[in-house]
N, C-alpha and C positions, 0 to 999 in steps of 0.2 A: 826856502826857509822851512824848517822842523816845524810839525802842528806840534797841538796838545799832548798827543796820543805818545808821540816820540819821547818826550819829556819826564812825561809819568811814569812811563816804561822805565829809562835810566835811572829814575828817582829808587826804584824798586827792583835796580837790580841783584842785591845782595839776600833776597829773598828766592832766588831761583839759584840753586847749588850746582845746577848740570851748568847751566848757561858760566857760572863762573870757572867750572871744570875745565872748560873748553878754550879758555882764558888765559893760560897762567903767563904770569912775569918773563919767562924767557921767551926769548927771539927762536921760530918755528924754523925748523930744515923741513925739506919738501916731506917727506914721507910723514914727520909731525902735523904738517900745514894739510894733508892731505886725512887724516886719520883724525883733526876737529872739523874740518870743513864735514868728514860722515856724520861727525856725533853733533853738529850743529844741524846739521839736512834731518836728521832723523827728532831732532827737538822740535823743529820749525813744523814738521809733521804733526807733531803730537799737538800744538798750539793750534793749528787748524783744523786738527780732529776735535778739538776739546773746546774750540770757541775763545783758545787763549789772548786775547788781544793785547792783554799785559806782559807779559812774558815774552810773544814775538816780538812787540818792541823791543823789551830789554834787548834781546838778540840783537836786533835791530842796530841800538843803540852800542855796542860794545864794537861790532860787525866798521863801525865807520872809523873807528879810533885806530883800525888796522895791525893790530896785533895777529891778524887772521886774513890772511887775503881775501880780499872782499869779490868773488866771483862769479863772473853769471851765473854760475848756476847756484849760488849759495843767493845770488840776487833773485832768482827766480824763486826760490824757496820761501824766500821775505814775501815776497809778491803778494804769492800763493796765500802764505797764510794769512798778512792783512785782509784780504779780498777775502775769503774763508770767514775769517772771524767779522765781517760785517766794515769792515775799517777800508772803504772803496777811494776816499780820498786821499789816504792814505799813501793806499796803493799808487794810486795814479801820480801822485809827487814823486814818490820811489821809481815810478815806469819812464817818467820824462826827464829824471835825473840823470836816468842808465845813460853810458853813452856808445853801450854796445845793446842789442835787442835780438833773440831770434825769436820762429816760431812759437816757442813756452812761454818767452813773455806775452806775447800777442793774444795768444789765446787763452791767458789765465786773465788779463783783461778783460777783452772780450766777455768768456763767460763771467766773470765778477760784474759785470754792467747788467748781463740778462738775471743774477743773483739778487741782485738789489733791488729788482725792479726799474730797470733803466734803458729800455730794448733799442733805443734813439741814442742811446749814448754808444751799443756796442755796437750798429750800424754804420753810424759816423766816423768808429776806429777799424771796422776792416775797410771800409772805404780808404780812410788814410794807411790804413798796411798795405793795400792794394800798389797805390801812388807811389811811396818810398819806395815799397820793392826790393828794401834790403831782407824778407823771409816771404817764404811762400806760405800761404796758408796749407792747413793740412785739414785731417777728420775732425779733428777738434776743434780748430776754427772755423768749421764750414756747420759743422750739426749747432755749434753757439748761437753762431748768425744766424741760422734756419729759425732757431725759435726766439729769435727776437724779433724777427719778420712773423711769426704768428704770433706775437702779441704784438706788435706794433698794427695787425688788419692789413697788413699789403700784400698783397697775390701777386703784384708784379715784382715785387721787388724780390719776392722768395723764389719767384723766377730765375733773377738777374743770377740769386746766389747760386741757386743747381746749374747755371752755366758755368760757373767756375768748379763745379763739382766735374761736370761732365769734362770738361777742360783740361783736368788735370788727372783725369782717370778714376775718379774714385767711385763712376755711378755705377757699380757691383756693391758697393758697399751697403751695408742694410740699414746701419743706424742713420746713416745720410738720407736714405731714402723714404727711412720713417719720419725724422725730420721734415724730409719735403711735403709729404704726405700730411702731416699732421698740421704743419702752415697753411697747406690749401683748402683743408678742410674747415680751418677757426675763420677761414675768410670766405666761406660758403661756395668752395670749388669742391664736390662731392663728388660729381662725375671726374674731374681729372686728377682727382686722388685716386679715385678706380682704375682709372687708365694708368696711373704710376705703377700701381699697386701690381697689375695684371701682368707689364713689363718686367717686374721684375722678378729674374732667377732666383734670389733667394731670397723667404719670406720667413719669419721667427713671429711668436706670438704674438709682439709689440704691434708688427705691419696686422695681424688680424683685427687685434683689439681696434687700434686707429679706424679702419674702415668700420667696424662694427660701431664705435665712439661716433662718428661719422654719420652715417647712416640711422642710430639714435638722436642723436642730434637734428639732423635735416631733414630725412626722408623716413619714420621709424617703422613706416608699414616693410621697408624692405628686408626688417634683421629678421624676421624667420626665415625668411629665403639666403640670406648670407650665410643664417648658422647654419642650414643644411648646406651648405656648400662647403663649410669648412669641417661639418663631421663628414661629409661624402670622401674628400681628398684626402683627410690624413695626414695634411702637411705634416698641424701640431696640434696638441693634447692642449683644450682650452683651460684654461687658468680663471682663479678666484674673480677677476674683471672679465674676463670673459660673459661668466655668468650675469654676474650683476647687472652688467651691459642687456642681454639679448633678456632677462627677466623681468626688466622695468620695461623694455618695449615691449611685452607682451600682457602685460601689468595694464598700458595705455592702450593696447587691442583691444583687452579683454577677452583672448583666445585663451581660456582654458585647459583646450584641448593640447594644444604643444606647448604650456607651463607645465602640464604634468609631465609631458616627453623630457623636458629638460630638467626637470626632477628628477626624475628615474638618473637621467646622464651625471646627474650632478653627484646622487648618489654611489654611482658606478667612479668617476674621479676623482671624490672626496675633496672638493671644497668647501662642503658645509659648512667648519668651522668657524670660516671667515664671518666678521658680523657684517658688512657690507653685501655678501652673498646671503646670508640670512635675512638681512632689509628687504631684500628684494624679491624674496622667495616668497614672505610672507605678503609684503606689495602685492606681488601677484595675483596672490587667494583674494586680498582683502578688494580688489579693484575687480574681481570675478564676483565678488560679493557671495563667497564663501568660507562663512568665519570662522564655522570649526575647526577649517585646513587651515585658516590662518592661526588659530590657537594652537591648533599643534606644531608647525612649524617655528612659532614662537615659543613655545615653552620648549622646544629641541634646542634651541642658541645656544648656544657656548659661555656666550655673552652678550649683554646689551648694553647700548647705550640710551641717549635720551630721545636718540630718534626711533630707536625702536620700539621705545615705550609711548609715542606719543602717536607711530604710527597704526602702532595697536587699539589706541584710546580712539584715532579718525575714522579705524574702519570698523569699528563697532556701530559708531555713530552713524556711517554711510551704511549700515547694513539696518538700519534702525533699532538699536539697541545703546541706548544713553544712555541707563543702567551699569552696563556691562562697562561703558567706557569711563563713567564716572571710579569703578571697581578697578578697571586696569591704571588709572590713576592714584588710589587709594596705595594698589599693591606698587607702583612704582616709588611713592613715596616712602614706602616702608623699607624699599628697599636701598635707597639714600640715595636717588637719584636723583638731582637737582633739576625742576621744568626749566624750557623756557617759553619762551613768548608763543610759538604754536602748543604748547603743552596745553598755557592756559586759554588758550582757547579755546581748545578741542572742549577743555574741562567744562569750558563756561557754558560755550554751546550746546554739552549736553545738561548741562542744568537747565537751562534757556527752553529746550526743546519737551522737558516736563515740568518744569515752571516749578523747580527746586531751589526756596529760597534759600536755605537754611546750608544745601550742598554749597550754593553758589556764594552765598556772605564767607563762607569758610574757603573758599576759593581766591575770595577776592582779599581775604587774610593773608592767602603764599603772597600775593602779588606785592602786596604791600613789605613783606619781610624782604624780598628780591628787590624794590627799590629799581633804582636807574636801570637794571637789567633786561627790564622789559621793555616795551615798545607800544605803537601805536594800537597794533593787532589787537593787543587784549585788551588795550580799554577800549574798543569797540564792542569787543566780545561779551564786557563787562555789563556795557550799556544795555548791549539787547539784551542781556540775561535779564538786568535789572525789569526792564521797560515788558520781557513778557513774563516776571511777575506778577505786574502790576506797580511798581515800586516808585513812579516818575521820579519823584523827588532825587531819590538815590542816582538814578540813571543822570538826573540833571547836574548833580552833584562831580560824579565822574567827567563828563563831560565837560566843565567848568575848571576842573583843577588839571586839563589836559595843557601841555604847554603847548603842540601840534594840534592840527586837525585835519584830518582827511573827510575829501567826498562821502568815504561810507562813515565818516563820523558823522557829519550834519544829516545823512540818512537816514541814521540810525533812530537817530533822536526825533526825527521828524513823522516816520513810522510809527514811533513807538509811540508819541504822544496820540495821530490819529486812533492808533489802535486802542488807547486808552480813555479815550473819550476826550480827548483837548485837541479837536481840529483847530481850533483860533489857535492854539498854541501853536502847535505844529508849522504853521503860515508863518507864525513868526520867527521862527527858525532860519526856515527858507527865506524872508527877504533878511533877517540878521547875516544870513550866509551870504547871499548878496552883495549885500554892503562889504563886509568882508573882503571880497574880492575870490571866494573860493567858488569852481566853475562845476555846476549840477552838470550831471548824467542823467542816459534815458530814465533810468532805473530811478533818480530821485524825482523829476518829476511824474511817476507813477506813483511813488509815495504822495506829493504835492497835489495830485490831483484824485486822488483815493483818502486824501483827507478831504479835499473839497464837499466830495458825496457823502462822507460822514457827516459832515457839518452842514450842508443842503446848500452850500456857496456857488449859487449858478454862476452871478457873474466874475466871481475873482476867479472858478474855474475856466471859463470862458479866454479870462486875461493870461492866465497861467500855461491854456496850451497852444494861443496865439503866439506866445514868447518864445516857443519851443522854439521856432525855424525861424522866426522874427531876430529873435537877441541871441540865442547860445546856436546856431545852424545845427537844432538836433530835431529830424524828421520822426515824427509823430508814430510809432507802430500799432500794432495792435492793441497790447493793455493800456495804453492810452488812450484810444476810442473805446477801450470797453469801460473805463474808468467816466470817459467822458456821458455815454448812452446810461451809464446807471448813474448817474448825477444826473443829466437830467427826468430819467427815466422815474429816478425816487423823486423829482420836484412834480413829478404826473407831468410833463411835458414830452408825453410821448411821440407825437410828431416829429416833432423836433427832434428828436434820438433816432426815428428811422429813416430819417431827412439826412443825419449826421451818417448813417451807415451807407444811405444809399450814397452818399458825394464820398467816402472815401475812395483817395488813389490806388489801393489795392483790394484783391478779391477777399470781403468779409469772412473768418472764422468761424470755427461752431460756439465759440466764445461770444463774439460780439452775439450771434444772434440766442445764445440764451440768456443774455445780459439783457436783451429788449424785451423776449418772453417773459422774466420772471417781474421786468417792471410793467408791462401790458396785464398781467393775470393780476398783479395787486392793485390796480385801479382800473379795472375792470372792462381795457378795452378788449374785446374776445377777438374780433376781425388783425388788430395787430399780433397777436398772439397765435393765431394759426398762421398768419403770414412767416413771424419770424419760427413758428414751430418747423412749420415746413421746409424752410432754409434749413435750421439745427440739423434735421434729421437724413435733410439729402446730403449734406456733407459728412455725417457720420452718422450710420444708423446703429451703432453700438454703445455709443456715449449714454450711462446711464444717466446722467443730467436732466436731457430734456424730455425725459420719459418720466422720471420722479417731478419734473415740473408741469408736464402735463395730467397728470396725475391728481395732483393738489390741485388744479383748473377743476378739474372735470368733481373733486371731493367737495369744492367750494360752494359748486356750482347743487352738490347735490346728487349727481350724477355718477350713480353707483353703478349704473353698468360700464361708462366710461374707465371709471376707476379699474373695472373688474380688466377692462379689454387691455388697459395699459399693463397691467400686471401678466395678463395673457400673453401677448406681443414680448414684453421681455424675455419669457421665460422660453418661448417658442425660436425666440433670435437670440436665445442663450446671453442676454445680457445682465448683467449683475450690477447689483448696487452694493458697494463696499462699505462695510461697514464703519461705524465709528468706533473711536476708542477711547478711554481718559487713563490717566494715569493714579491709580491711589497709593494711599502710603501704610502701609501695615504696621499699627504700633508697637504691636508685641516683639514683631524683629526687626522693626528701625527699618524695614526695607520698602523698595516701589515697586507694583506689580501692575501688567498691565490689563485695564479690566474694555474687553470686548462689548459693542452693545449693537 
């Protein structure tokens, strides 16, 4: 039975003037019959170059009423452009209609299945071409199949199909082999996509990129060693992917030194243009945490998009410059580029990180005009902005009108309240979260229990990281006993915090033990305080920490020559205490400047 699709087509046939050209009133003699069958073949083209799903109907529809001999190959044509234009069920009524089928049919099928997203469905049917037997597969039904086997995740099965490749002669062939290659790769066979790859005589850029793709994907330490293999040989001249490829794994290295090398190359082949090659280039610098090169290869683009502008606003912020990145947000905007959900992030976060409210309300203005557009991402980003303000309220607010919540939502919020002075609050969050049913991380109960010591909550801390391995099976680490030693260490329960460090399962940090120094020097026990001094400094004799901690001991105490000798010892062991910094706002040019102290 005729769907919809066929219906609506015939209804609207008298709007298509070739389709009725092809048509007329008298009865075809062959050389007629054969000179519309061309100018129907070359319609049926056009309709699935152009997306037409109306019009190949109509075809379609005229095509049965037989004024035109209805022939495979004009049947194949129909096929063709349903499957093209999206119209897969279409197709497949029209395919099990035929009562003759070769090759062409088989494999416009086929790939019409892996088109649609259907990689189970175009598996199925070379399995059943296989069985019937009345056509053999060819290059075009074997590369189909291959990549319905890499998305469908089966290694063996993409196997099973290069038997029938090898079978029938075709494994000289390159796109078959890239096919193979590029299946065993999406199913984590790296090494015997290398071994295909190495086998075979003849390699084109696609077989490069695959391996590089590859090899970025699973193993990425290896693509500088690839790319020089493949500038060594000469096969072939790498391409816009090329780069992009071996630029973002060296972006995750953070080698430098052969991002410039492949600059220079890239220079010398001229892909610059590309904005994909440009992403990546700039990637590069910005994950070298060198911004200029990243500015300037950003203002060279051709063109950007919104990943460019956003990954420009990241690595300003990863270079620490929230300033600047706030600024490349400003100038992206101007330039009518629409954020999304990482945009506003980036944005919020860097308001968040100089505690701009005034950036950040105006930020959280785009969001609101964007609507349903965004996501979970920015109202987290939102929160913390709000919450290192100062703002709770606002952050509360956001976080209430969220229809989702993620683990670093209830974090967020949970942080941000201890840090603001509402440990009780905070607690409440975390058992609201609870209840909930949403499951904490290490990371929340480090907030959870970094509020406890704000708020001086021995025992509900006590409760909170007995639950860790108790209720959620998450093993206690480090900032969790240093969260724990300085809770009790602020409650003066210092025993009991070096009782706590001396039982823990693993070898203590220079963390934990300047967490006990600095709570032993503020109640005055000195004997724990040289003990845990001693630990800090054999573990790291560089860490200005416990040097400025002994310091204030020894200024407390009165003890000015101590003072003097600790300042000695630094400066003899070349250790530095890094300074602080705040951020102020300059009226007169509306701008923030960072002031050094």
């Amino acid at each position: 039975m005729l769907g919809p699709t066929f219906h609506r087509a015939r209804r609207s046939l008298s709007n298509c003037p070739a389709v009725a050209a092809a048509f007329p009133p008298t009865h075809f003699q062959r050389p007629a019959a054969e000179q519309a069958e061309e100018l129907l073949s070359c319609e049926l083209q056009k309709c699935a170059r152009a997306s037409d799903l109306r019009n190949g109907g109509a075809i379609h529809a005229r095509l049965l009423k037989g004024s035109v001999p209805f022939s495979l190959f004009l049947k194949n044509h129909v096929l063709n452009a349903y499957l093209k234009c999206g119209g897969l069920e279409s197709g497949l009524q029209l395919f099990e209609e035929m009562p003759e089928r070769n090759v062409v049919s088989w494999s416009a099928l086929v790939a019409g299945f892996v088109q649609q997203g259907r990689p189970e469905g175009a598996v199925s049917l070379f399995r059943r071409m296989n069985r019937e037997g009345t056509a053999r597969p060819n290059e075009f039904t074997l590369v189909s199949t291959l990549h319905a086997c890499s998305l469908l995740g089966e290694s063996g099965l993409a196997r099973q199909v290069y038997a029938h490749v090898v079978r029938l002669g075709f494994e000289c062939n390159v796109y078959l082999i890239n096919a193979f290659s590029t299946a065993l790769i999406r199913n984590g066979r790296l090494l015997e996509a290398v071994e295909v790859f190495d086998k075979c005589p003849l390699r084109d850029i696609v077989s490069w990129n695959a391996i590089m793709a590859g090899y970025l994907e699973l193993s990425y330490a290896e693509v500088p060693w690839f790319w020089g293999r493949m500038i060594r040989e000469g096969e072939v001249k790498p391409d816009h992917y090329t780069f992009s490829s071996v630029l973002t794994a060296l972006a995750a290295l953070s080698d430098i030194d052969m991002g410039l090398q492949v600059h220079a190359q890239l220079v010398k082949y001229g892909h610059g243009s590309e904005i994909c090659v440009g992403n990546s280039l700039v990637g590069m610098y910005l994950k070298n945490l060198r911004l200029d090169e990243g500015f300037r290869a950003f203002e060279e683009m051709c063109s950007m998009d919104v990943l460019s502008w956003t990954q420009m606003a990241a690595g300003c912020l990863l270079c620490g410059e929230p300033v600047k990145a706030l600024e490349v947000f400003a100038e992206m905007r101007k330039a009518g580029i629409m954020p999304n959900e990482f945009t506003l992030s980036t944005a919020l976060n860097a308001c968040a990180n100089i505690a701009s409210l005034e950036e950040g309300v105006k930020i959280h203005g785009v969001r609101i005009k964007l609507g349903n557009d965004v996501d979970i991402c920015a109202a987290n980003a939102l929160i913390d902005m709000y919450m290192k303000c100062g703002c709770v309220d606002a952050a509360r607010g956001v976080f209430q009108s969220m229809k989702e919540r993620s683990v670093v939502s209830w974090t967020t919020m949970i942080i941000g309240c201890a840090q603001n002075g509402q440990a009780r609050e905070a607690l409440k969050f975390f058992d609201e979260m609870i209840e909930e049913g949403a499951q904490p991380n290490d990371i929340t109960f480090v907030c959870v229990l970094y509020a406890c010591s704000q708020g001086g909550f021995v025992d509900e801390g006590w409760k909170y990281f007995s639950s860790m391995s108790q209720l959620h099976g998450i093993s206690p680490g480090e900032d969790h006993y240093a969260c724990m030693v300085n809770l009790l260490g602020r409650n003066g329960q210092i025993k009991q915090a070096e009782g706590l460090i001396l039982s823990m399962p693993f070898q203590p940090g220079v963390l934990i033990w300047q967490t006990l120094l600095g709570a032993a020097l503020v109640h005055g026990d000195m004997e724990t305080a040289k003990r845990a001094s001693d630990h800090a400094l054999q573990l790291d004799r560089k860490d200005p920490s416990t040097y400025v901690l002994l310091s204030n001991m020894f200024a407390g105490l009165r003890n000015w020559d101590g003072v003097g000798m600790m300042r000695e010892i630094m400066g003899t062991s070349d250790v530095r205490k890094l300074p602080g910094s705040s951020w102020i706002s300059q009226e007169k040019s509306g701008s923030l400047a960072l002031a050094d102290g």
